[in-house]
MIZAKOL-452642 format. One line per field, with one value per residue (C-alpha): residue number from 0; residue in three letters; x, y, z. Coordinates in Angstrom, 1 decimal. Layout:
N
voke	c(NUM ...);
loke	c(ALA ...);
c1	c(X ...);
c2	c(Y ...);
c3	c(Z ...);
//
This chain:
222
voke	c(0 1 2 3 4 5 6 7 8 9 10 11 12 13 14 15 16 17 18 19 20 21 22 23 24 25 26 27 28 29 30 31 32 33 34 35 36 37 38 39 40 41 42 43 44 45 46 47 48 49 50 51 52 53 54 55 56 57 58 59 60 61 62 63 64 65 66 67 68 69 70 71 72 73 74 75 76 77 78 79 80 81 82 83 84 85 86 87 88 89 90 91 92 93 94 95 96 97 98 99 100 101 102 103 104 105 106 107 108 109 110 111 112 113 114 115 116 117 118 119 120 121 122 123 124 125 126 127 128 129 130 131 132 133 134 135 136 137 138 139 140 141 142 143 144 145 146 147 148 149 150 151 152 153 154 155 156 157 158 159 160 161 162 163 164 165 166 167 168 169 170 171 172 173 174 175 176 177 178 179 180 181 182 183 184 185 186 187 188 189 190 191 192 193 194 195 196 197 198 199 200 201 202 203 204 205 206 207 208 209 210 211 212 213 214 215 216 217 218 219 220 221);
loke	c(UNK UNK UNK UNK UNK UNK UNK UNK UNK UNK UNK UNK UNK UNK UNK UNK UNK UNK UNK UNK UNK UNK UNK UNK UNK UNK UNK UNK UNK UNK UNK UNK UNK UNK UNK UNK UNK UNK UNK UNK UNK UNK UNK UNK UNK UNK UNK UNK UNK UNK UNK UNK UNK UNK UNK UNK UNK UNK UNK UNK UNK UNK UNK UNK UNK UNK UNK UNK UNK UNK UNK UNK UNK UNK UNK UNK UNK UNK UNK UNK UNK UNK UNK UNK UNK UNK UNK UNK UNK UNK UNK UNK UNK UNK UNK UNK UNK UNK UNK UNK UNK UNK UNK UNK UNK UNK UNK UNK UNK UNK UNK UNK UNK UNK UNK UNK UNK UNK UNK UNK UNK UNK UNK UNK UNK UNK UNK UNK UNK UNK UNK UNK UNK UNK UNK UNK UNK UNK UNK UNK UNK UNK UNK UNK UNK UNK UNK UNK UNK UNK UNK UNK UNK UNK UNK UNK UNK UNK UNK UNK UNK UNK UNK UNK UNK UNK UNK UNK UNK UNK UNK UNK UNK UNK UNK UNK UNK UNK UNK UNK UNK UNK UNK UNK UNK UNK UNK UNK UNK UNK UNK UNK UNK UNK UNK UNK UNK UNK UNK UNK UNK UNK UNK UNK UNK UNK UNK UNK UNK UNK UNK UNK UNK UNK UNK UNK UNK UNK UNK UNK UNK UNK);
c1	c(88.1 89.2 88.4 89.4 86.8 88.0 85.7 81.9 80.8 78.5 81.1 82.5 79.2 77.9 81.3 80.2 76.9 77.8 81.3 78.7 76.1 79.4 80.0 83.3 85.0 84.7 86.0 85.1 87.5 85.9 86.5 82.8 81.7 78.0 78.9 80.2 77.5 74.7 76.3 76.9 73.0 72.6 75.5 77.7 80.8 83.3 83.4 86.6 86.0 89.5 92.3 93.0 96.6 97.5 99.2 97.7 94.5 95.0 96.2 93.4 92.0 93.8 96.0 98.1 95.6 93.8 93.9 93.0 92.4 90.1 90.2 87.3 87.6 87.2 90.9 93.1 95.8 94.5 93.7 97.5 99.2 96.8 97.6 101.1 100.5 98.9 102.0 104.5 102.2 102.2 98.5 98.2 96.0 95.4 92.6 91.9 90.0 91.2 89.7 91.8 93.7 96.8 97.1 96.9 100.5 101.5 99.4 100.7 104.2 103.1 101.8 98.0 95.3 92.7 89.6 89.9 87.5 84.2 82.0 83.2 82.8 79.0 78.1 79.4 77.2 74.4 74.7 75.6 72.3 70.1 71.4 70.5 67.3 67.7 70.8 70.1 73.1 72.8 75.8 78.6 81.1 85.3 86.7 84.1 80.3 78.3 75.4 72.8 71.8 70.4 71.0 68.8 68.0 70.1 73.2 76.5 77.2 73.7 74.0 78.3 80.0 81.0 84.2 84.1 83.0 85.3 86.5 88.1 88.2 85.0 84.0 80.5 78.9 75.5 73.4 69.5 67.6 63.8 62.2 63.9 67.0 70.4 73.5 77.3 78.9 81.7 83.8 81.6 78.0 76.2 74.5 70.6 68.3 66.7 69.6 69.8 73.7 75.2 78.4 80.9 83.6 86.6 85.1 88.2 87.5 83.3 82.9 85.0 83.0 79.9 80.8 81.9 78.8 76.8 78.2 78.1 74.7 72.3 70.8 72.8 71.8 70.5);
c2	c(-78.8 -82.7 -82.9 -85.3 -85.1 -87.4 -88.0 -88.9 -86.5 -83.9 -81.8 -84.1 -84.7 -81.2 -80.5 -83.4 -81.8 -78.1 -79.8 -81.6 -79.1 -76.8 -79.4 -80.4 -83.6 -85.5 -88.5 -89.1 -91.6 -92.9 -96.5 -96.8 -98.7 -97.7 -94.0 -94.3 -96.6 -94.1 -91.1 -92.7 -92.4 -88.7 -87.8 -88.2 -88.9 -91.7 -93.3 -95.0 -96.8 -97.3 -95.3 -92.0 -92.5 -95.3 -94.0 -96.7 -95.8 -92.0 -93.5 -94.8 -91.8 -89.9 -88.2 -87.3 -85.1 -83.6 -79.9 -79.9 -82.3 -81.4 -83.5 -83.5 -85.9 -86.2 -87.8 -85.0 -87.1 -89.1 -85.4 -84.4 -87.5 -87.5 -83.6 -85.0 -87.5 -84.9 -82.4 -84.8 -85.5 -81.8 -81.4 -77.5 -76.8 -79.0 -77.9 -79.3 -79.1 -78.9 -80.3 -79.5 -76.2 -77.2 -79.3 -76.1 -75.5 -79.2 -78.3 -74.9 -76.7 -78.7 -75.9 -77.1 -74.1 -74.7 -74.5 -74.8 -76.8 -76.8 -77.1 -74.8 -72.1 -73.5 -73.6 -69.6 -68.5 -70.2 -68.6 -64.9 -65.6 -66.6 -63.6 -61.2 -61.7 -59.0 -60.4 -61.8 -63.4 -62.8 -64.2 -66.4 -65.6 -67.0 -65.3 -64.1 -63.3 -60.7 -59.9 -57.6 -56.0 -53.4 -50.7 -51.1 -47.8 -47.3 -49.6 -47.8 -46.7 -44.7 -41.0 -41.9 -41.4 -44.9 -43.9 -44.4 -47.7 -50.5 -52.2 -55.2 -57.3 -55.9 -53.1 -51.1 -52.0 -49.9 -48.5 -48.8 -46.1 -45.8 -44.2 -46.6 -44.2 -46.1 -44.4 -45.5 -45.2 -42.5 -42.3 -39.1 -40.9 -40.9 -44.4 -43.9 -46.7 -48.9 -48.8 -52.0 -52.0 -54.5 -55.5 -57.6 -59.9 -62.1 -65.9 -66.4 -63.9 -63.7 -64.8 -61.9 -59.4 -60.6 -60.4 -56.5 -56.2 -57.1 -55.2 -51.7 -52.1 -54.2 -52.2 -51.9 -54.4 -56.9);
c3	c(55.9 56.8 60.6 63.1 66.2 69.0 71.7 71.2 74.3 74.8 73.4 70.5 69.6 68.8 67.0 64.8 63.7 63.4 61.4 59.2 58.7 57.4 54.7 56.2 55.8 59.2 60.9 64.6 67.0 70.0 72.4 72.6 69.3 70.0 70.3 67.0 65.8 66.7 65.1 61.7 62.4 62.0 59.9 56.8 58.6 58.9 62.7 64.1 67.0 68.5 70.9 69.2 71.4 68.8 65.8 63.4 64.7 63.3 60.2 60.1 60.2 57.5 60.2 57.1 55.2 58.1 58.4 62.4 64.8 68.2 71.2 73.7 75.5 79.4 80.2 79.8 79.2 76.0 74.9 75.5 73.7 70.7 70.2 70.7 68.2 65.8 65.6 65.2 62.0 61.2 61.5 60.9 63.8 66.9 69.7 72.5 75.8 79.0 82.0 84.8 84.5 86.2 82.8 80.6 80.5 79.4 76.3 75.5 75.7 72.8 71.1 70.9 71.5 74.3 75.9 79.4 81.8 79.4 82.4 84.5 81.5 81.4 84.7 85.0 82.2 83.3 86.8 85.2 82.9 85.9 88.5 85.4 83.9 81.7 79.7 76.7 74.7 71.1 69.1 69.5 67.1 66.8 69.7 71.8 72.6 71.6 74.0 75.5 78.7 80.4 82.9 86.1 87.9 90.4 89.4 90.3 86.6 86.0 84.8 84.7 81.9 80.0 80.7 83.9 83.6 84.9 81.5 80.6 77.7 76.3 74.4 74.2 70.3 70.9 73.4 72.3 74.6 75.6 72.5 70.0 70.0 68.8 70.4 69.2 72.4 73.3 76.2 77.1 76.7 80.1 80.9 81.4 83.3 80.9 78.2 76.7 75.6 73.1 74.5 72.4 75.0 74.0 74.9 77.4 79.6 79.2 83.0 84.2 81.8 83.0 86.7 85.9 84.3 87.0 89.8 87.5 85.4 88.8 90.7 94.4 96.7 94.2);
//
């Protein structure tokens, strides 16, 4: 895959190195020339220190044989008019993330697919992971999350049927039960304390499954 990473971030920055360790072709834009000094550093990549909101700039950058372009940025508005920028050069698939989600509309207008407000997403998980101790995320796959957790004694759900469980965007994948004992879930399987259930969630709404989580599998008053 040819790559155009723009922004030299936190985010950009880790793109860079999972796009490199993949064997992709990369080139990185960023305004800060030692961003883009220090990560021709650590990878095989070509770094273009410049505006990615100037067209020669992305010519620059091979704009015309790029197969997707991600923006990650801080400045949701250099993100917007480079994605701009890349369509109107027929770049197959533009991403981008969003910082402020009153901005997520002007992207879908454009027609670029989003992540909205990185930190925010973060700062969730880390606070879902730290009220549950006993979650344990084990895969992040395109399109969502696939991780563990287990059913306190007395959480609202115990000796219910999963049915009854409050569900939404995530599905049930296994229940591993004391003994060693591996159960594909039915509708009609009761929950048990201790189960450790593998739960698969789309990435969008992970915060939302985890909150469900919480308030059926903790124990009450927790």
């Amino acid at each position: 895959m040819y790559l155009i990473i723009v922004g030299l971030g936190g985010i950009g920055r880790n793109l860079t190195a999972i796009s490199a360790e993949h064997g992709d072709s990369v080139v990185v834009i960023d305004q800060d020339e030692s961003k883009c000094n220090d990560i021709l550093d650590h990878y095989d990549v070509l770094a273009i220190t410049g505006d990615s909101t100037d067209s020669s700039v992305l010519d620059d950058a091979g704009i015309d044989r790029a197969q997707s372009l991600v923006a990650t940025t801080s400045d949701d508005a250099v993100n917007l008019m480079t994605c701009w920028l890349a369509k109107r050069y027929n770049v197959p698939n533009v991403v981008s993330i969003v910082n402020q989600k009153e901005h997520s509309a002007l992207f879908k207008e454009v027609g670029v697919k989003i992540s909205e407000n990185p930190d925010e997403l973060v700062a969730n998980r880390l606070y879902y992971w730290a009220e549950n101790p006993n979650m344990q995320q084990l895969a992040s796959i395109p399109g969502g999350t696939i991780f563990e957790i287990v059913a306190e004694d007395g959480a609202p759900i115990i000796d219910h049927e999963i049915k009854e469980l409050e569900v939404k965007n995530f599905v049930f994948i296994a229940i591993r039960r004391a003994g060693g004992e591996l159960i594909i879930p039915s509708g009609q399987v009761k929950i048990r304390p201790g189960d450790n259930i593998t739960v698969f969630t789309k990435k969008e709404a992970e915060s939302e499954c985890l909150a469900i989580l919480n308030r059926q599998l903790k124990k009450a008053g927790e």
